[in-house]
N, C-alpha and C positions, 0 to 999 in steps of 0.2 A: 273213165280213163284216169281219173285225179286219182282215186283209190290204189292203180297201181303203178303211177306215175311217181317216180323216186328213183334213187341211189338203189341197187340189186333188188328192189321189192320183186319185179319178174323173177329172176334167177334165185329169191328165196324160197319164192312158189313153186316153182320148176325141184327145187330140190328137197320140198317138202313134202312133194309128187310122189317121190320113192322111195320114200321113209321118213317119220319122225324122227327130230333131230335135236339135240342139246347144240350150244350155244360155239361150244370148240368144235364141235361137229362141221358145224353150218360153218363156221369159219376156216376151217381146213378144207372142204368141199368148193367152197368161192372163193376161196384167195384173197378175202375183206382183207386191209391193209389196218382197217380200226374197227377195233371191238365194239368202239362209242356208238357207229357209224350202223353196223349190224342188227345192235340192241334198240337203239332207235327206229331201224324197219321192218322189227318184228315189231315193239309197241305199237306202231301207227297200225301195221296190218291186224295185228290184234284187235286193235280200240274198231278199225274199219270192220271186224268182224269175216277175215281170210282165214287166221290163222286163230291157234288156244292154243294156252300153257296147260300141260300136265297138271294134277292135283297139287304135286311136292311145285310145280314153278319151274320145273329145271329142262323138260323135255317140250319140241313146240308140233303142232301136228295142222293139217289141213280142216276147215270145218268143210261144211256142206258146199258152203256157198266159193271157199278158196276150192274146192275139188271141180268146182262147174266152170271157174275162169281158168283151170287148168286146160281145158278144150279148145278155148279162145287164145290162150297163147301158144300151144299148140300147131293150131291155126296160123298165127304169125307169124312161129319161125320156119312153117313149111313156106309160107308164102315168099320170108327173107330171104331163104335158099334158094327157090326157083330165080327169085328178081336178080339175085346176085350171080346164079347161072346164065343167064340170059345178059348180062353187063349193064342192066338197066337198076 
């Protein structure tokens, strides 16, 4: 959980789900209010080994192991949807 425990980490993953992304990408798709803020949660997911830079650095893509926690989140927001149909 600590790995994708953060500021948008989830929702980078989720949007990394549907396509490689450059940096104004990803920030026009989430609505990040700071760039500082962004860049920060790809390095961490990078360094945690979710995400990889492009060769050139400029484009960011899913690895293996961020395409497997794609399932498991997934899984959460169907679960958040149900709970929150039900008013529980």
């Amino acid at each position: 959980m600590q790995t994708i425990r953060g500021e948008w980490k989830a929702s980078i993953l989720m949007a990394l789900s549907e396509a490689e992304s450059d940096i104004p990408a990803l920030q026009g798709r989430l609505a990040v209010a700071d760039r500082r803020v962004l860049v920060r949660a790809l390095r961490e997911l990078e360094k945690d080994r979710l995400v990889e830079r492009s060769a050139g650095g400029t484009r960011y893509s899913l690895t293996s192991d961020g395409s497997q926690i794609i399932e498991i989140l997934g899984d959460i927001a169907r679960w958040q949807r149900a709970r929150s149909k039900t008013g529980t």
